[in-house]
Structures are given as structure tokens and as C-alpha cells.
C-alpha positions in Angstrom: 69.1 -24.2 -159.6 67.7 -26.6 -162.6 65.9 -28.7 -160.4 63.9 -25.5 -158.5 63.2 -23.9 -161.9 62.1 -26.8 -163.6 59.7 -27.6 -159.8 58.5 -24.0 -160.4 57.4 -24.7 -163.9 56.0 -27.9 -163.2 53.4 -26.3 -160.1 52.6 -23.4 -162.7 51.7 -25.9 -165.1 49.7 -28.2 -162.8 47.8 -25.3 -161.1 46.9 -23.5 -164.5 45.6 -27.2 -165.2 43.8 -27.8 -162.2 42.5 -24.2 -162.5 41.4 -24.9 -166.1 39.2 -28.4 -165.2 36.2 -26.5 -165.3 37.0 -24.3 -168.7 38.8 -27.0 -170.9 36.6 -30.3 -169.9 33.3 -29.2 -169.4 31.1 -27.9 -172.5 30.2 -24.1 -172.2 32.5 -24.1 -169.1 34.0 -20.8 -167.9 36.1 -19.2 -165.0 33.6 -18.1 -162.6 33.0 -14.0 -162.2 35.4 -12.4 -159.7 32.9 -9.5 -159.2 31.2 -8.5 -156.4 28.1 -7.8 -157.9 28.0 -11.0 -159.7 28.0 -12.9 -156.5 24.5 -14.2 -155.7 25.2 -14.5 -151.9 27.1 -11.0 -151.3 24.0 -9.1 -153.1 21.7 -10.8 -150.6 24.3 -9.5 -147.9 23.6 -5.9 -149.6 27.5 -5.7 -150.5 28.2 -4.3 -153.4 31.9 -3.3 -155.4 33.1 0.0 -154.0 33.5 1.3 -157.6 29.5 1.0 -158.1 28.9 2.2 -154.5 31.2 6.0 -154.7 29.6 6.3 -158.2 26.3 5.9 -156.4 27.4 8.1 -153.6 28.7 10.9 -155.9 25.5 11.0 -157.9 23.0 11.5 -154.4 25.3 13.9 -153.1 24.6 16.2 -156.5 21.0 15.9 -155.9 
């Protein structure tokens, strides 16, 4: 039971790390946006987050 716990903690640690590459060893790095509308290449698809979208929907349909 040791050994699996200890392999869990070990891949959480090493994926956090290898997650992190970008944030803790680049200057001014970040974790990238996980919006929709922040995604250059889904805007010029015309998809937008279904949040912005029903609020947009909701607002014409009071007109």
C-alpha cells in the first residue's frame, strides 16, 4: 500500500512540475487562459463561451 501511495505522490509531484516549466522557469511565464474567448483560433471559428453567448441571447430576445 506504501509503495502505490508513495508512486501516487511521486506522479503528482512530477506532473505539477512538468505543468509548472513554463510558470517557474521562464521570466513573466504564466499558465495559459483556459477560456474560450481567450483563444485566438476558436474566435476566428466564431465560437464563443456559452456563458457570454445566453447572456447575449437573453439581452436580443428583450429587445
Amino acid at each position: 500500500m506504501w509503495k502505490i501511495l508513495l508512486f501516487t505522490a511521486g506522479f503528482l509531484v512530477l506532473a505539477v512540475a512538468l505543468l509548472g516549466v513554463r510558470v517557474f522557469f521562464v521570466k513573466g511565464g504564466r499558465f495559459p487562459s483556459p477560456h474560450i474567448s481567450d483563444n485566438q483560433y476558436l474566435r476566428k471559428k466564431g465560437i464563443s463561451c456559452a456563458v457570454s453567448t445566453d447572456a447575449q441571447e437573453r439581452k436580443e430576445k428583450l429587445r
